[in-house]
C-alpha positions as CSV (number, residue, x, y, z in Angstrom):
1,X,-20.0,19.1,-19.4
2,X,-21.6,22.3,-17.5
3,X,-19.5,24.7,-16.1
4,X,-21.1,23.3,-12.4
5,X,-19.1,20.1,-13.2
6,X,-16.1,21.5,-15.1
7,X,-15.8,23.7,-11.6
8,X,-16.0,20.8,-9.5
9,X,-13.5,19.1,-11.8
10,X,-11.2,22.1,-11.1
11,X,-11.7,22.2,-7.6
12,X,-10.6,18.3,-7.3
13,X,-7.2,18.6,-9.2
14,X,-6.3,21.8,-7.5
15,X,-7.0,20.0,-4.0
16,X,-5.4,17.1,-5.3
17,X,-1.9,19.5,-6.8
18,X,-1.7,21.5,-3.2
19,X,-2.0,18.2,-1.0
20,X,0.7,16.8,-2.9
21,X,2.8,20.1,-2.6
22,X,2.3,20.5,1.0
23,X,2.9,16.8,1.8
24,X,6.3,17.4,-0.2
25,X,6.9,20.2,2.0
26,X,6.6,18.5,5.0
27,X,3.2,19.8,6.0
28,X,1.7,17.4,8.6
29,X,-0.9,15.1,6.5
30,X,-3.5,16.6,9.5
31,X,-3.4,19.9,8.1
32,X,-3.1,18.8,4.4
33,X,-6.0,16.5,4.3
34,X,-8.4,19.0,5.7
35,X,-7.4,22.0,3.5
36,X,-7.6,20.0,0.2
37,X,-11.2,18.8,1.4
38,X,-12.0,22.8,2.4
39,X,-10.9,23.4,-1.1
40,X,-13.0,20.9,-2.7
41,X,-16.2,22.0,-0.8
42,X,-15.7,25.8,-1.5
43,X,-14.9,25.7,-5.2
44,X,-18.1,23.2,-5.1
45,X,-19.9,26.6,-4.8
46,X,-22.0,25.1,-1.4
47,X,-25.5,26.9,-1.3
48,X,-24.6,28.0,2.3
49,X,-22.1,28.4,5.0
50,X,-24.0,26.0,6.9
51,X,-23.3,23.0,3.9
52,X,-19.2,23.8,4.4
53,X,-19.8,23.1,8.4
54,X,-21.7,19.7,7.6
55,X,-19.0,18.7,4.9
56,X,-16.2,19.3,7.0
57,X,-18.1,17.8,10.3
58,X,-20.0,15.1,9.2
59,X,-18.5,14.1,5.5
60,X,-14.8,15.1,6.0
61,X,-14.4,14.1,10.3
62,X,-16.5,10.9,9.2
63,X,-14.1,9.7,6.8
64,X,-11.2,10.3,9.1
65,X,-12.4,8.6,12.0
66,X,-14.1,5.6,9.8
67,X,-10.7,4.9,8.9
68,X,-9.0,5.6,12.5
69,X,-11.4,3.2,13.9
70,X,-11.5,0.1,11.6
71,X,-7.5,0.8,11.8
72,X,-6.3,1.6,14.7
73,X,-5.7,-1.9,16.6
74,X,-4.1,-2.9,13.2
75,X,-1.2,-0.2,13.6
76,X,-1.2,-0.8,17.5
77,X,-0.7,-4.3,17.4
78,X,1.3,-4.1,14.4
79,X,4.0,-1.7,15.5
80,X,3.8,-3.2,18.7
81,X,4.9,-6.6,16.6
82,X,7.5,-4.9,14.4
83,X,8.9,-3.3,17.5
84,X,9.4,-6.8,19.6
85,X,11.0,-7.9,16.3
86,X,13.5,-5.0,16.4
87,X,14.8,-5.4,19.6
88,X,15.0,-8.6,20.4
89,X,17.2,-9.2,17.4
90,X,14.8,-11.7,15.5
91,X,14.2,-9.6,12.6
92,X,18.0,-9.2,12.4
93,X,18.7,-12.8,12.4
94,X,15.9,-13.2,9.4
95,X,17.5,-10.8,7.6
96,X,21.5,-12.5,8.1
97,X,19.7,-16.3,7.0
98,X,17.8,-14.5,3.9
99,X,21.4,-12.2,3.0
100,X,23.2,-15.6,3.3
101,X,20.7,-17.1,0.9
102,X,20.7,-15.0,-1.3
103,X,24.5,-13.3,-0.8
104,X,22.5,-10.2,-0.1
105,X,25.8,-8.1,-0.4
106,X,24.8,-7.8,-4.0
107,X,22.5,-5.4,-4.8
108,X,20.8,-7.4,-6.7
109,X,20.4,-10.2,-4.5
110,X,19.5,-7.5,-1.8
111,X,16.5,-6.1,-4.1
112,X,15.5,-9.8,-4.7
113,X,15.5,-10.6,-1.1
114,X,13.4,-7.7,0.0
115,X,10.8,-7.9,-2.5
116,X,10.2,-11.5,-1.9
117,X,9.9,-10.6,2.1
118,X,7.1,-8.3,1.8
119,X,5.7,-10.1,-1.4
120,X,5.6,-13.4,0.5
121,X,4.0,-11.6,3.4
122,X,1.4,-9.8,1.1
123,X,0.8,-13.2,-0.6
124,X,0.0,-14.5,2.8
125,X,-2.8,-12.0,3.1
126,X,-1.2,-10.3,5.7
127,X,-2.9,-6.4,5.7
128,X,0.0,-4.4,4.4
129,X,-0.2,-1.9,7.4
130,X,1.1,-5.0,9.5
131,X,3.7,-6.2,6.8
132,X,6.0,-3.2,6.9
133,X,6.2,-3.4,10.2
134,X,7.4,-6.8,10.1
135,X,9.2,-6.3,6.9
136,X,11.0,-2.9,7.8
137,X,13.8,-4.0,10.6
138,X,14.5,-7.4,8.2
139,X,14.7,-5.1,4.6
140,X,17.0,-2.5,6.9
141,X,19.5,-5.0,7.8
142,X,19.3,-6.3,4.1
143,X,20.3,-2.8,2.7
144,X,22.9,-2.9,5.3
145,X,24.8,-5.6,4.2
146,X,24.5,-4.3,0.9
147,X,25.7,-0.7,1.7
148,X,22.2,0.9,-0.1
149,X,21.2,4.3,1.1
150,X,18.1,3.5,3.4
151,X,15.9,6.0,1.5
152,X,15.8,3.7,-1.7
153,X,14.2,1.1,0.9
154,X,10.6,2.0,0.8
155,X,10.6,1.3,-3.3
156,X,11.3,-2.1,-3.4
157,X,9.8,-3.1,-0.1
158,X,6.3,-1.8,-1.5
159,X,7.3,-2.9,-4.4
160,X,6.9,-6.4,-3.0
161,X,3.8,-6.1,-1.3
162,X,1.8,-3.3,-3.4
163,X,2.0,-4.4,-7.1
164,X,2.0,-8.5,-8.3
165,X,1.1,-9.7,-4.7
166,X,-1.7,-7.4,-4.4
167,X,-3.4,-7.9,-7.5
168,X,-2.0,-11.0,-9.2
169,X,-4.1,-14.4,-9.0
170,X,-4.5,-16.0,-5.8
171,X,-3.6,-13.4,-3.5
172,X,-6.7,-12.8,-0.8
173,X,-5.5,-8.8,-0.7
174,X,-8.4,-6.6,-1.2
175,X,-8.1,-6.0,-4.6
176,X,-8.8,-9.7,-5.7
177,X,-11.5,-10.3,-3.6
178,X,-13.7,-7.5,-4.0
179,X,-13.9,-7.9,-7.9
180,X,-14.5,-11.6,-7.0
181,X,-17.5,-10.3,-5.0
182,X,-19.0,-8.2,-7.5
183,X,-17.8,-10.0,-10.6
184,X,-18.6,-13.8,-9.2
185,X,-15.0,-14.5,-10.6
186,X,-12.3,-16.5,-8.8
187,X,-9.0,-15.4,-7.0
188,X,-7.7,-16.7,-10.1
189,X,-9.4,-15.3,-12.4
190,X,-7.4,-14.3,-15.3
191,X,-4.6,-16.5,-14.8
192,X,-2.8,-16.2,-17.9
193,X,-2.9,-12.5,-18.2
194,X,-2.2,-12.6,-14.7
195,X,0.9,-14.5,-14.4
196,X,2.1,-12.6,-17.6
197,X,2.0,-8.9,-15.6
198,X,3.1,-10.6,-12.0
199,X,6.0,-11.6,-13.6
200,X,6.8,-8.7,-15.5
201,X,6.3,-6.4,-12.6
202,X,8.8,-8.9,-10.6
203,X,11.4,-8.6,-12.5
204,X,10.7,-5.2,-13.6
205,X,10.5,-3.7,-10.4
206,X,14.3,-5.8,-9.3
207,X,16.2,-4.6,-12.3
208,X,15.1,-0.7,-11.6
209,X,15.8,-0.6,-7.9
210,X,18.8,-2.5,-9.0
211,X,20.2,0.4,-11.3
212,X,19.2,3.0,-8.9
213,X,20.9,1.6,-6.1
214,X,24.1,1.6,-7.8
215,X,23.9,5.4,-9.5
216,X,23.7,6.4,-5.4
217,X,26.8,4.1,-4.9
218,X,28.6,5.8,-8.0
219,X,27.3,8.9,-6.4
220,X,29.4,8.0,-3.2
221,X,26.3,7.1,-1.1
222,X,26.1,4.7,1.6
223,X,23.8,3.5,4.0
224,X,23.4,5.1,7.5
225,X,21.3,3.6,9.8
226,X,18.6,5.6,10.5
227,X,18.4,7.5,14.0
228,X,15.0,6.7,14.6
229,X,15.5,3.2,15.0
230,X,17.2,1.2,18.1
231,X,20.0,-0.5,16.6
232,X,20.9,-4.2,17.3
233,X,24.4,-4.9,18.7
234,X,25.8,-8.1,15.8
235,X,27.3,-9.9,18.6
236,X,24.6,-9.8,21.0
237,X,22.5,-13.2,21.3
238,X,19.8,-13.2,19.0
239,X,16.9,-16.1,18.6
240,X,17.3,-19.2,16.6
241,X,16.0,-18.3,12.8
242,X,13.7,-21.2,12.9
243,X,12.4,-19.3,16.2
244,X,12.2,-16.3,14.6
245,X,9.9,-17.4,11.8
246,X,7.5,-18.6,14.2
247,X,5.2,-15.7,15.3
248,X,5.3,-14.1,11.9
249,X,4.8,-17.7,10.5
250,X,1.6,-18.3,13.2
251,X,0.0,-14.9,12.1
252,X,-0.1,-15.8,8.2
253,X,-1.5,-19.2,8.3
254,X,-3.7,-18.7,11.2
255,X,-5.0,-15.6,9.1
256,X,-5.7,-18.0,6.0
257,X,-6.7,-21.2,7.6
258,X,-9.5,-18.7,9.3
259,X,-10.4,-16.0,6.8
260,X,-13.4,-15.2,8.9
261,X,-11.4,-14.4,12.1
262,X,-10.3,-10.8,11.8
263,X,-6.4,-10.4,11.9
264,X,-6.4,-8.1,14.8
265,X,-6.9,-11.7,16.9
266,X,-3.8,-13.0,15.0
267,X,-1.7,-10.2,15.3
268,X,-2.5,-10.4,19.4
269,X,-1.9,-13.5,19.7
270,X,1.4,-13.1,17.3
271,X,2.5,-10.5,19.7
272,X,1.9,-12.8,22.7
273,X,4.0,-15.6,20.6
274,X,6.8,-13.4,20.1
275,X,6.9,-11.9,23.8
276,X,7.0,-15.2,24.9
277,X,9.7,-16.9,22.5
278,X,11.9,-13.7,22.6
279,X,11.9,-13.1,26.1
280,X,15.5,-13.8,27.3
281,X,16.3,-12.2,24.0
282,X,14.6,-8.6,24.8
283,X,16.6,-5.7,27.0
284,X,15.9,-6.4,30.6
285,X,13.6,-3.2,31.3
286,X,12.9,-1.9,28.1
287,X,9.4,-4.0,26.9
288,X,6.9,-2.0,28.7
289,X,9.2,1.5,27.3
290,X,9.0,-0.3,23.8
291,X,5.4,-1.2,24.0
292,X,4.5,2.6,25.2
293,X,7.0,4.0,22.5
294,X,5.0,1.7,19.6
295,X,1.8,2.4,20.6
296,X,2.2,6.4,20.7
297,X,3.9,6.3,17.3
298,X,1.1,3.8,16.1
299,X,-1.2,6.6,16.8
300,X,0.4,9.3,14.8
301,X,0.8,7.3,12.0
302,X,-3.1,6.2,11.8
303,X,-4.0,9.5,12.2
304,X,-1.7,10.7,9.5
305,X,-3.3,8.0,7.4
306,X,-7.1,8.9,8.3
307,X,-6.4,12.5,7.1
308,X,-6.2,11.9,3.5
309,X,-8.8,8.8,3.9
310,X,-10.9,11.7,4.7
311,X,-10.1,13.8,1.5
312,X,-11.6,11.2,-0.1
313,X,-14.7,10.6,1.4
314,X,-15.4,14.5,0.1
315,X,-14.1,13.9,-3.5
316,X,-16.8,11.0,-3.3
317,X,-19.4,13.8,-3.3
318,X,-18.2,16.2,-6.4
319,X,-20.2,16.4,-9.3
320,X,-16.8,16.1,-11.0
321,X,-16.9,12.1,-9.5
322,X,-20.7,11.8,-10.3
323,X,-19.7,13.0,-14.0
324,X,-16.8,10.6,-14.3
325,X,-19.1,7.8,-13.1
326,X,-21.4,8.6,-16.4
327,X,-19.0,9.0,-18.6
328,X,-17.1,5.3,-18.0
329,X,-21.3,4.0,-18.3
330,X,-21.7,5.7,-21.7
331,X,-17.7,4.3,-22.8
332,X,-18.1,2.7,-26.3
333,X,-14.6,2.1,-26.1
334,X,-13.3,-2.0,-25.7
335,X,-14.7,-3.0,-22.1
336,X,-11.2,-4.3,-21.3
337,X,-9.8,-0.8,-21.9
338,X,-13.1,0.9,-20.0
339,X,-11.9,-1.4,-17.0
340,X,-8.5,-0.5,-17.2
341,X,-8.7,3.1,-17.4
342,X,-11.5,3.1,-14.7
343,X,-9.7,1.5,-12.4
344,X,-6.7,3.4,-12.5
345,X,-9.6,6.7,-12.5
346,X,-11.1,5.9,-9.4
347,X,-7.9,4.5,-7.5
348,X,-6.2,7.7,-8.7
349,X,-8.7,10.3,-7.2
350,X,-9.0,8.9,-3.8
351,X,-5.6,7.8,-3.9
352,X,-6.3,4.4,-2.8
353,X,-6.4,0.6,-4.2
354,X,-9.7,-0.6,-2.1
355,X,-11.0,2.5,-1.5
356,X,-11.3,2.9,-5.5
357,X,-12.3,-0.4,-6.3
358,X,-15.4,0.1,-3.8
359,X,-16.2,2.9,-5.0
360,X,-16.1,1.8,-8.9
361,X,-18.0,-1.4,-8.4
362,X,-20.8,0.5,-6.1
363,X,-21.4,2.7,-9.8
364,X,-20.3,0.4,-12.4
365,X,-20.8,-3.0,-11.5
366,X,-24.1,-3.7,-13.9
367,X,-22.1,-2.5,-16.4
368,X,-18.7,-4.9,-16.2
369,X,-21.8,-7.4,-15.9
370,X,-23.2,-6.7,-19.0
371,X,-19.9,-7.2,-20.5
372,X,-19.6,-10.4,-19.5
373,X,-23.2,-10.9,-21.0
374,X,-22.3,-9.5,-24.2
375,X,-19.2,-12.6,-24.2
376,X,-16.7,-10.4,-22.6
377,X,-14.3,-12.3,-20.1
378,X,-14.9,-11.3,-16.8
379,X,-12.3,-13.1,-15.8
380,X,-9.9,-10.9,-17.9
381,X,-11.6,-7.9,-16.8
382,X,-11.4,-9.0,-13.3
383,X,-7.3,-8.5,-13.5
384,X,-7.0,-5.6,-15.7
385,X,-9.0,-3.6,-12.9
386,X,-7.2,-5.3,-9.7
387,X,-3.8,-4.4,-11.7
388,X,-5.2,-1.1,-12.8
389,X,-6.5,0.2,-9.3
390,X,-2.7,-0.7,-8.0
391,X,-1.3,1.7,-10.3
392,X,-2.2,5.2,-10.0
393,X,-3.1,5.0,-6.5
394,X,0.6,5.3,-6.0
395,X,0.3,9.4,-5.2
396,X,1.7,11.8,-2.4
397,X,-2.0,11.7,-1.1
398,X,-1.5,7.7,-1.0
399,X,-2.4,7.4,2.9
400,X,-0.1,3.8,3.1
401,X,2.5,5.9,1.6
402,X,2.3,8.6,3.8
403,X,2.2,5.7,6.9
404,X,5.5,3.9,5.4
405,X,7.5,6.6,5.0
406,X,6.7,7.5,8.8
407,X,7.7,4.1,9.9
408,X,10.6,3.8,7.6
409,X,12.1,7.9,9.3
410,X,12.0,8.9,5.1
411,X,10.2,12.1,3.3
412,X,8.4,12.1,-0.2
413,X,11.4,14.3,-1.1
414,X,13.7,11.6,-0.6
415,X,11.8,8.5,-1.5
416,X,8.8,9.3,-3.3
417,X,10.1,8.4,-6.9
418,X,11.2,5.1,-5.9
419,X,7.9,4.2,-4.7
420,X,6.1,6.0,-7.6
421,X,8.0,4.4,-10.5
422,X,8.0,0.2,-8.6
423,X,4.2,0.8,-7.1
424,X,3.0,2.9,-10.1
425,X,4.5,3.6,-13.6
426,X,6.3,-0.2,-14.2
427,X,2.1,-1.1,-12.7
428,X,0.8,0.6,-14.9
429,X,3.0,0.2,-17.9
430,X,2.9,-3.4,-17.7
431,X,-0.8,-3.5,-17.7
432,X,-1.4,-1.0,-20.7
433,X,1.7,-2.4,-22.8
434,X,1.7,-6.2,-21.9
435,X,-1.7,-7.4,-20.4
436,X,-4.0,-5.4,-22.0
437,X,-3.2,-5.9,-25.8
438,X,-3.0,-10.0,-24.3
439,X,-6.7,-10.0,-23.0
440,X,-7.9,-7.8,-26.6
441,X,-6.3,-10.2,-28.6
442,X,-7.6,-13.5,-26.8
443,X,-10.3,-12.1,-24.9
C-alpha cells in the first residue's frame, strides 16, 4: 500500500469517526455530511484549491441532489400518506385489530406484531422510505398498549423491514434484485441458506428487543407519547379495519402486479384512496394544515438524507476505495467469504445497502462471475452479499437511519443501539456464524 493510499485510507475513517460523532451530537446531517466530504478531499492531498471547489460543487452537491431528486416525491407523498393515516385514526385502528391478534400487551407479542408490520410491508416491495411512514403511527400505538418506551421503537420496526425482508429470497427490495441483475440469479436464489438466516434474524431480532424492553420496564420506564405527533382521541370514530387496509393494501399489490410503474403513481393514488375513504373520519379543517405540515417536514428529512448520500459519492473517488476494489480482485480467500466480507466493505463505507451493492457489482462483477465458472454457486453467493450489504450499512452515517429517527421525534443517543444490534450485529452474526459455514460446506 503507498503512503498516497494509506493517506486516503486515513482520511476516510476519520471522516467516517467525526460524522458519526457529530450526528451523535445532534449536529444537523447538512453540516455533517459536507465536513466529512471536505475532510476526505483535503487529506486526499488535491493538486489544487481549484480540485476542492469541483469536489465539493460538482462531486459532493451532485450526490446530494441525485439523491434529493429521485427521492423527493417518495417522502412527499409518503409522509403525506402516513400523516392521513395518523389523523384520521386508521392507523390506530390497525394497530387495536393486530394488538388484539396478537394480545400486543405482551412485549413479546408487541415486538412480534411490529416486525411482521414493516416486514410484511417490506416483503411487499414497498420502498422502505414509504413504510415507516405507514408503519410508524400503527408500531406507536403497539408500544402503547404494551407500555414500551417509544425510543426502543425504531429497533424492531427496522428490524422488520431492513434485515430478512430486505435480503431474504423473494423479496423485490433492492438488494435481491440487483445481484439478480448482475449475477443472472433468481429472487430466490439461495433458498436454503436463505430461509436458514431469515429465520434466524426473525426470531433473533424478537427475543433481543424483547429483553431490552423489559430491562427499561425494570428500570421504571414507560412509554410517553411523543410530542411531535397529533394524538388520536380512543373514543373518537375511527374507520372500519377492513377500510383501513385498503389504501395501504392498493399501494402494495398495485406496486407488484406493475413492477414497471414507479411507486410514486401508487403512493398518489394511495393518498387519493385514503382521502377519499377517510374523509368523514379526518378533523373538519385540518387536511390542507396536515398536508402543508407533511410536506415541509418531508423536505427536511430528504434533505437530511441527501447529505450523507453525498459523502458517499466522494468516498467513491479515494484511492483508499480504488485500493479496496483491488484487493477483493486479487482475494484467494473462499469466494463465499470474498462475497461476504465485500459486501459488508462496500455497504459499510457508504453507509448504504444499494448504494454498496452498485457500487461492488460496477468493480467486481467479472469476478463473482468467474466464480460461478470455476463451479462456485452463484446462487449462494447471491445471498451471502444481499445479507452481507444489510449488515454493516447499519452506521450513524446510515441516511435511512438518520430519516427514521426524524420521523419517529428520536436521537442516535437514544435509539441508535437498538437499531445497530436488530439491523446490523444479529445481520451480520447470522450470516458469518450460520449461513456462511452452510453455503462452504454444501456449496
Amino acid at each position: 500500500m503507498s503512503f498516497s493510499v494509506g493517506l486516503s485510507g486515513i482520511s476516510v475513517v476519520f471522516a467516517l469517526g467525526g460524522m458519526a460523532y457529530l450526528i451523535f451530537k445532534r449536529i444537523s446531517p447538512v453540516i455533517a455530511g459536507p465536513v466529512a466530504a471536505l475532510v476526505v478531499i483535503l487529506l486526499s492531498s488535491p493538486d489544487s484549491a481549484t480540485s476542492v471547489v469541483e469536489a465539493i460543487t460538482k462531486t459532493y452537491i451532485g450526490g446530494v441532489a441525485g439523491f434529493f431528486i429521485s427521492y423527493f416525491l417518495i417522502f412527499l407523498l409518503g409522509n403525506i400518506f402516513g400523516n392521513i393515516y395518523q389523523i384520521s385514526g386508521a392507523a390506530s385502528k390497525i394497530g387495536q385489530e393486530i394488538s388484539r391478534v396478537f394480545g400486543a400487551k405482551r412485549v413479546m407479542f408487541c415486538m412480534i406484531a411490529c416486525m411482521l408490520s414493516s416486514a410484511v410491508l417490506s416483503y411487499g416491495g414497498i420502498n422502505s422510505f414509504v413504510i415507516i411512514f405507514a408503519v410508524y403511527p400503527i408500531a406507536l400505538k403497539l408500544f402503547e398498549e404494551a407500555d414500551i418506551p417509544d425510543y426502543m421503537l425504531p429497533g424492531i420496526v427496522c428490524g422488520g423491514m431492513w434485515t430478512f425482508a430486505m435480503t431474504g429470497p423473494f423479496t423485490p427490495q433492492v438488494p435481491n434484485f440487483i445481484s439478480m441483475e448482475n449475477l443472472g440469479t433468481t429472487a430466490a436464489a439461495g433458498l436454503v441458506p436463505g430461509m436458514i438466516g431469515t429465520g434466524a434474524m426473525a426470531v433473533s431480532i424478537v427475543i433481543y428487543m424483547t429483553w431490552e424492553a423489559n430491562r427499561a420496564k425494570k428500570r421504571g420506564e414507560h412509554f410517553a407519547f411523543p410530542q411531535h405527533v397529533q394524538k388520536v382521541e380512543e373514543d373518537s370514530p375511527k374507520p372500519l379495519f377492513v377500510i383501513s387496509m385498503i389504501p395501504l393494501l392498493f399501494v402494495i399489490i398495485m406496486f407488484n402486479v406493475f413492477p414497471q410503474i414507479t411507486i410514486v403513481v401508487w403512493l398518489l393514488f394511495g393518498v387519493i384512496l385514503a382521502v377519499i375513504l377517510f374523509w368523514k373520519y379526518l378533523p373538519k379543517g385540518k387536511l390542507m394544515e396536515t398536508v402543508n405540515n407533511a410536506a415541509a417536514s418531508a423536505v427536511t428529512i430528504n434533505i437530511n438524507t441527501a447529505a450523507i448520500v453525498g459523502f458517499g459519492s466522494v468516498a467513491k473517488t479515494s484511492l483508499f476505495y480504488a485500493y479496496a476494489v483491488q484487493v477483493l480482485e486479487a482475494s484467494t480467500a473462499n469466494p463465499y467469504i470474498v462475497a461476504a466480507v465485500g459486501a459488508n466493505v462496500f455497504a459499510g463505507i457508504l453507509g448504504s445497502a444499494s448504494g454498496g451493492l452498485a457500487l461492488m457489482y460496477s468493480s467486481l462483477k467479472d469476478t463473482f462471475l468467474a466464480y460461478g465458472a470455476q463451479g462456485y454457486n452463484l446462487g449462494y453467493i447471491h445471498r451471502l452479499i444481499a445479507f452481507s450489504a444489510g449488515s454493516l450499512d447499519t452506521t450513524p452515517w446510515n441516511g435511512s437511519i438518520v430519516s427514521v429517527f426524524a420521523i419517529t421525534g428520536t436521537t442516535h443517543v437514544k435509539s441508535f443501539k437498538y437499531n445497530f444490534i436488530t439491523c446490523g450485529i444479529i445481520p451480520l452474526l447470522v450470516t458469518f456464524l450460520l449461513v456462511l459455514p452452510y453455503c462452504m460446506y454444501t456449496g
